[in-house]
C-alpha positions in Angstrom: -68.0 28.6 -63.7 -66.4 28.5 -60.4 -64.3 31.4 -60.6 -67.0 33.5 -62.8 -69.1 32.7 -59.2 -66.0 33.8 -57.2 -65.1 37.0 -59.1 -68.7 38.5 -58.9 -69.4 37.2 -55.6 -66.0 39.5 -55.2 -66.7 42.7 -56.8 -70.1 42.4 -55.3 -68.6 42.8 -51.9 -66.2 45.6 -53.1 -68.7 47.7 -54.7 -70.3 47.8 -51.0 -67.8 48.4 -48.6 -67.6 51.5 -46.7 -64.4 53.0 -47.2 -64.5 54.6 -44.1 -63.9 51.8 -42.1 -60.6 50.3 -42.0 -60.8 46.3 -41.8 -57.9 43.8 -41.6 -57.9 42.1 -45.0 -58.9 38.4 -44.8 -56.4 35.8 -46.4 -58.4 32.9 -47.4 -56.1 29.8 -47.7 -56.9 26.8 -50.5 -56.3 23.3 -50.3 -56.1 21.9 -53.7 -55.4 17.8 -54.1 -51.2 17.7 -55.6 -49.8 15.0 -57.3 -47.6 13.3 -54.6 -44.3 13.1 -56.4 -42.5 9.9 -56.0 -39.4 10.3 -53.7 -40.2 13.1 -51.7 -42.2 13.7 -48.5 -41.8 17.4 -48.1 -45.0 19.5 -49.4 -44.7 22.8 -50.7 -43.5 25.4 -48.6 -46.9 27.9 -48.3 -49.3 24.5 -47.9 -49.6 23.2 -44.0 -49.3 19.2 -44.7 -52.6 17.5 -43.7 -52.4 14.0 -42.6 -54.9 11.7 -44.5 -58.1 10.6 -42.6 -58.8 7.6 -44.8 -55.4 5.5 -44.8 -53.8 5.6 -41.3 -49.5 6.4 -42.1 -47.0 3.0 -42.2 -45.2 2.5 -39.0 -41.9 3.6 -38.7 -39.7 0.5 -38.3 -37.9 0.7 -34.9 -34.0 1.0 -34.8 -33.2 -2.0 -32.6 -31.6 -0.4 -29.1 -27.8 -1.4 -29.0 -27.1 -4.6 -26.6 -24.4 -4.5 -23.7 -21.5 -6.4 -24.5 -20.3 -9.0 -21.7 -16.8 -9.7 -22.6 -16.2 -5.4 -23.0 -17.3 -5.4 -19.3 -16.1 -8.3 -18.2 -12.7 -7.0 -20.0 -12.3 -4.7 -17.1 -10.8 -5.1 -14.0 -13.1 -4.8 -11.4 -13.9 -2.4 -8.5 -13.7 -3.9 -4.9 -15.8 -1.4 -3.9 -18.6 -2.0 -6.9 -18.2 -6.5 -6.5 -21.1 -8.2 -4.5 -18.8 -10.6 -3.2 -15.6 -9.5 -3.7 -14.2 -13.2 -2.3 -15.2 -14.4 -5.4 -12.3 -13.3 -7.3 -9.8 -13.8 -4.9 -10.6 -17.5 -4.4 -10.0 -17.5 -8.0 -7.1 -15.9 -7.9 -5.5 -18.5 -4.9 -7.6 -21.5 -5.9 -4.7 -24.0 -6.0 -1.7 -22.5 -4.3 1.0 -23.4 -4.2 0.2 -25.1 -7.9 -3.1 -24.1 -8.9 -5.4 -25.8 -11.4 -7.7 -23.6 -12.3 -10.0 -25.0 -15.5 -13.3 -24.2 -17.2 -15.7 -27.4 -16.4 -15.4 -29.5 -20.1 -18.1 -30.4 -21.9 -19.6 -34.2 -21.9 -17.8 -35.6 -24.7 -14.3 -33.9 -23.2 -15.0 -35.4 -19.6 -15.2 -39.3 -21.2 -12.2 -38.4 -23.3 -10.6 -37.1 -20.1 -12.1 -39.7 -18.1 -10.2 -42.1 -20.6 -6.6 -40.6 -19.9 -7.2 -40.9 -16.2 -8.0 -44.7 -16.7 -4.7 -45.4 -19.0 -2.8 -42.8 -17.1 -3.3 -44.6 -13.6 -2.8 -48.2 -15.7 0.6 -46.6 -16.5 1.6 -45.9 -13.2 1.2 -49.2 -11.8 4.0 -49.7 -13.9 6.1 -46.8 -13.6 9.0 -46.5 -11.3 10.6 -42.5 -10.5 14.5 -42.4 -8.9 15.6 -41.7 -6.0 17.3 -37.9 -5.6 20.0 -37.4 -2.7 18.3 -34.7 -0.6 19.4 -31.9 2.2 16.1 -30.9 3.3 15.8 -26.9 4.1 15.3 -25.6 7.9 12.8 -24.2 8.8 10.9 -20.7 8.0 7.9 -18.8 7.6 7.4 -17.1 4.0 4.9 -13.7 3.6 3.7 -14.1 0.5 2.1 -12.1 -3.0 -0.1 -13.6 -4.6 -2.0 -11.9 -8.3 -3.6 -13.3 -10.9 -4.8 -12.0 -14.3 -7.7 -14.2 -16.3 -7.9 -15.2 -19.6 -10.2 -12.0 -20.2 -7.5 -9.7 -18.4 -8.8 -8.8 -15.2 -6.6 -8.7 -12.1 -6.6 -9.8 -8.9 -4.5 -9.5 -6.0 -4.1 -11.6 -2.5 -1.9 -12.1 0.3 -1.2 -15.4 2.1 1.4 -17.0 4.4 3.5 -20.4 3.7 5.1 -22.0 7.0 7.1 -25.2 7.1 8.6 -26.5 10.0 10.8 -30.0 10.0 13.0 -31.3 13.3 14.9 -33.2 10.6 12.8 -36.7 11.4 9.1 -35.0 10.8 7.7 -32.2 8.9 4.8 -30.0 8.4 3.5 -27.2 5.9 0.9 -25.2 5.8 -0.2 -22.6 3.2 -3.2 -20.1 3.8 -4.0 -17.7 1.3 -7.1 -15.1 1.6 -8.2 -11.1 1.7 -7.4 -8.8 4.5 -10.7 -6.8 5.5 -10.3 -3.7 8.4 -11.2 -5.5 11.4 -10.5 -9.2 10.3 -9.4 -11.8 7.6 -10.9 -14.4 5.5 -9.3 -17.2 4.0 -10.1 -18.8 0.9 -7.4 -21.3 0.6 -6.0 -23.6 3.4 -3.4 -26.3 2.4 -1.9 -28.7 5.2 0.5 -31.7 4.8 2.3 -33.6 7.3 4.5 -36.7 7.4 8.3 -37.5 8.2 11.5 -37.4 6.4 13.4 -39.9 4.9 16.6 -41.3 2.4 14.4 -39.9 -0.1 13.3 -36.9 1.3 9.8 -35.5 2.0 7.5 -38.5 2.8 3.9 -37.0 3.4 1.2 -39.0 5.3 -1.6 -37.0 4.8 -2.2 -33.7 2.6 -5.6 -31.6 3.3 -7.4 -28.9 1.2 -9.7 -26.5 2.1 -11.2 -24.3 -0.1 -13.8 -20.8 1.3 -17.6 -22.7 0.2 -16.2 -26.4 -0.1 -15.7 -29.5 2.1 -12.5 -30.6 3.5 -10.9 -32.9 1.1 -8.1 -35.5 2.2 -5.2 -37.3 0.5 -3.5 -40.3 2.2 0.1 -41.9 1.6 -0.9 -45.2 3.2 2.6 -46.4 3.5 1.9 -49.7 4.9 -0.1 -50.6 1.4 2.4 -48.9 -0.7 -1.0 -46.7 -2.3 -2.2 -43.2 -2.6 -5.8 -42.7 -1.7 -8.5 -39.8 -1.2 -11.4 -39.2 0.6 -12.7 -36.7 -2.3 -12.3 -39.8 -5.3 -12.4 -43.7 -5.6 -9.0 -44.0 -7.2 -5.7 -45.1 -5.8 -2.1 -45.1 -7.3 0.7 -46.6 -6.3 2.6 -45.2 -3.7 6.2 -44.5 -5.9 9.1 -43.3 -4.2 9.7 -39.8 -3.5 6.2 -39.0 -4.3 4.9 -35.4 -2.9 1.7 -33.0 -2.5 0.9 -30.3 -3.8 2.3 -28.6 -0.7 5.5 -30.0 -0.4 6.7 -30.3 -4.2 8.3 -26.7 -4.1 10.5 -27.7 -1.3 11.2 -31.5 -1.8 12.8 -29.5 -5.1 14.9 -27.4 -3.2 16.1 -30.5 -1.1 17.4 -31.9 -4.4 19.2 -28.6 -5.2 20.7 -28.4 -2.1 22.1 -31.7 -1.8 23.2 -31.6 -5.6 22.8 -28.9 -8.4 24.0 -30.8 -10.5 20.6 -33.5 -10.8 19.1 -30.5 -12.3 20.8 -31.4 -15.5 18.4 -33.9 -16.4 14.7 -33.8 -16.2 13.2 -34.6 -12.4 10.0 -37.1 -12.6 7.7 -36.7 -9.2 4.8 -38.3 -8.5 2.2 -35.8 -7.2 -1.2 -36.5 -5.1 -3.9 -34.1 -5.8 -6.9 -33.8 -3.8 -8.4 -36.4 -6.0 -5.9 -37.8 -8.1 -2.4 -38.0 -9.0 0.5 -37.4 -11.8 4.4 -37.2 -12.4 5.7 -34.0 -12.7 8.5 -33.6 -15.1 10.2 -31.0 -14.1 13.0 -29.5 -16.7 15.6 -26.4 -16.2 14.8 -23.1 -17.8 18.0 -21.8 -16.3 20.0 -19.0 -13.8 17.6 -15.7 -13.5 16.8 -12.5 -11.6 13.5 -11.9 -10.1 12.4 -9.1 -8.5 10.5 -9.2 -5.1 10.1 -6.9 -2.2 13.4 -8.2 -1.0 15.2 -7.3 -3.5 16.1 -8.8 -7.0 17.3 -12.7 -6.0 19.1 -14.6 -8.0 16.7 -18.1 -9.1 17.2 -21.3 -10.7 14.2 -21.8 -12.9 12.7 -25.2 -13.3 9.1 -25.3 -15.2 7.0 -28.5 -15.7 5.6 -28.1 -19.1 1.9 -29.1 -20.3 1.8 -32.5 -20.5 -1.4 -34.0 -22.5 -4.1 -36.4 -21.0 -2.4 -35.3 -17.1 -2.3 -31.7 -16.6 -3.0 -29.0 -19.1 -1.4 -26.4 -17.0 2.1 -25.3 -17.2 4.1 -24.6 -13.7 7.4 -22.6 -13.0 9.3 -22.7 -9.7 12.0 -20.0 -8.8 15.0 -21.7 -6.1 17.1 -19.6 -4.8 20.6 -20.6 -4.0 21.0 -17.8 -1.6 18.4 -18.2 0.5 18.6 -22.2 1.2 17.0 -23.1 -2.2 13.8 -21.4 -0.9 10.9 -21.3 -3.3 11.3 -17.4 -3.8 8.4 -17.6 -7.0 5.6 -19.9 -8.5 3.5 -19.4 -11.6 0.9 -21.4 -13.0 -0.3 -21.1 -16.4 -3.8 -22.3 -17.6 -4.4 -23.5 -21.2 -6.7 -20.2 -21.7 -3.6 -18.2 -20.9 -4.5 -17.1 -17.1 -1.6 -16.7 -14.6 -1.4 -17.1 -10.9 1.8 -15.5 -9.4 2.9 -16.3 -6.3 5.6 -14.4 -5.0 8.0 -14.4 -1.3 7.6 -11.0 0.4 9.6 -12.0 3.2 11.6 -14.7 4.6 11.5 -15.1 8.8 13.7 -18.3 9.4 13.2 -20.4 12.8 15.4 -19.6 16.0 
């Protein structure tokens, strides 16, 4: 009936036109209802898609935006220009010279475990006993030093610092300062001091001092007359042993012994260390002859390393001597248990007048 309706209604209007009168044919569009075919959004090509009044569309789901990736940027080595505080990384880099210790804080359950070793470790060195090495303590120089690091993630850093010691044969002293060199000025980050005297044994400190950019001044004391190491930064003591060094004198208390005698290398060489807040025997064991190459030259070393050593120090340390140059610590390396190395290296050697 619709399209009877349509078609007259049609001719109707034909019949009646004027033909005379040129008119712009009229396209009259229908909308008819179509199945919606499963699968497929896209309507037909000649029908404008109308969006339903009744049922408001689903939501599209969101794609969820990518998130940054900390270790990819931490990965990088950064931008002095681009750090806030570029010091940061340095004291990093120079945190312990001349044998850093540079480790993550351990969780609760690892500090009492740790906390353990340090109890049977100082029970064990009441007991212990170290020998006595004929020495030829070094004269006296000033040592420009290199200093880089690379973390565990790979970024690098770079330092310079300056390593004096100075010994009249009875006394000693050594200081080590390590820092960054701005345009008009420079700021340390590291400061070590010891002082003391020398004896049959060789290098006898008194009193060894740390201080770090940020921290209070920390204090370890040989207290000869009581025979016991002490510090101002810890409650413990330790017997005094003999031969017993910082962390400061170690490298060359070492090249005493090689000087007087190479040949006390060929076993392993057990020195008691004071920390800042505790100490440890080194064992210190021969890698062997080898050239290193430094901005004097390449220089012939004698590599001793103190391996890891469990429930003492997690860390492993290597010491270059070189022969040639008074048994002069030329190199030091530390190695962390997370595989981050601090490099410190001689640039230049000025000896005493």
């Amino acid at each position: 009936m619709a399209l009877h309706f349509v078609t007259i209604d049609w001719l109707g209007s034909r019949l009646g036109a004027q033909p005379a009168i040129s008119q712009k044919p009229s396209v009259a569009t229908v909308r008819l209802p179509l199945p919606e075919k499963k699968g497929s959004n896209t309507p037909p090509p000649d029908i404008a898609p109308e969006a339903p009044a009744a049922v408001p569309p689903h939501p599209r789901k969101a794609r969820p935006l990518p998130l940054p990736q900390p270790d990819a940027a931490a990965a990088l080595p950064p931008a002095s220009s681009a750090v806030a505080d570029p010091l940061a990384g340095i004291e990093q880099a120079v945190a312990a010279l001349p044998t850093p210790e540079i480790a993550p804080e351990p969780a609760p359950p690892v500090v009492q475990a740790e906390a353990g070793n340090k109890e049977q470790q100082g029970t064990s060195l009441e007991q212990a006993s170290t020998r006595r090495y004929k020495v030829n303590i070094p004269p006296s120089a000033e040592f420009d030093l290199e200093l880089t690091r690379t973390d565990a993630k790979g970024a690098n850093w770079s330092a310079s610092g300056k390593m004096v010691w100075q010994t009249d044969g009875s006394t000693y002293k050594v200081s080590v300062e390590a820092g960054l060199s701005m345009l008009v000025t420079r700021v340390n980050v590291l400061e070590l001091n010891s002082e003391g005297e020398i004896d049959d044994a060789g290098i006898a400190p008194n009193k060894f001092t740390e201080k770090r950019r940020g921290r209070s001044l920390t204090a370890t004391h040989f207290q000869r007359g009581e025979g016991r190491i002490t510090f101002s930064a810890s409650e413990r003591s330790y017997p005094l042993l003999t031969g017993a060094q910082d962390r400061a004198t170690i490298p060359f208390q070492l090249a005493a012994i090689g000087r007087a005698n190479v040949n006390q290398f060929g076993g392993d060489i057990d020195i008691l260390v004071g920390d800042n807040r505790d100490a440890a025997i080194y064992r210190f064991q021969l890698v062997g002859e080898e050239e290193i190459d430094t901005k004097m030259g390449r220089i012939v070393t004698w590599h001793l390393a103190r391996p890891p050593k469990p429930g003492s120090y997690s860390a492993r340390l290597d010491i270059w001597l070189a022969p040639s140059l008074q048994w002069f610590p030329v190199q030091i390396r530390n190695t962390e248990a997370n595989g981050a190395l601090t490099t410190q290296t001689v640039s230049k050697i000025s000896m005493a007048k």
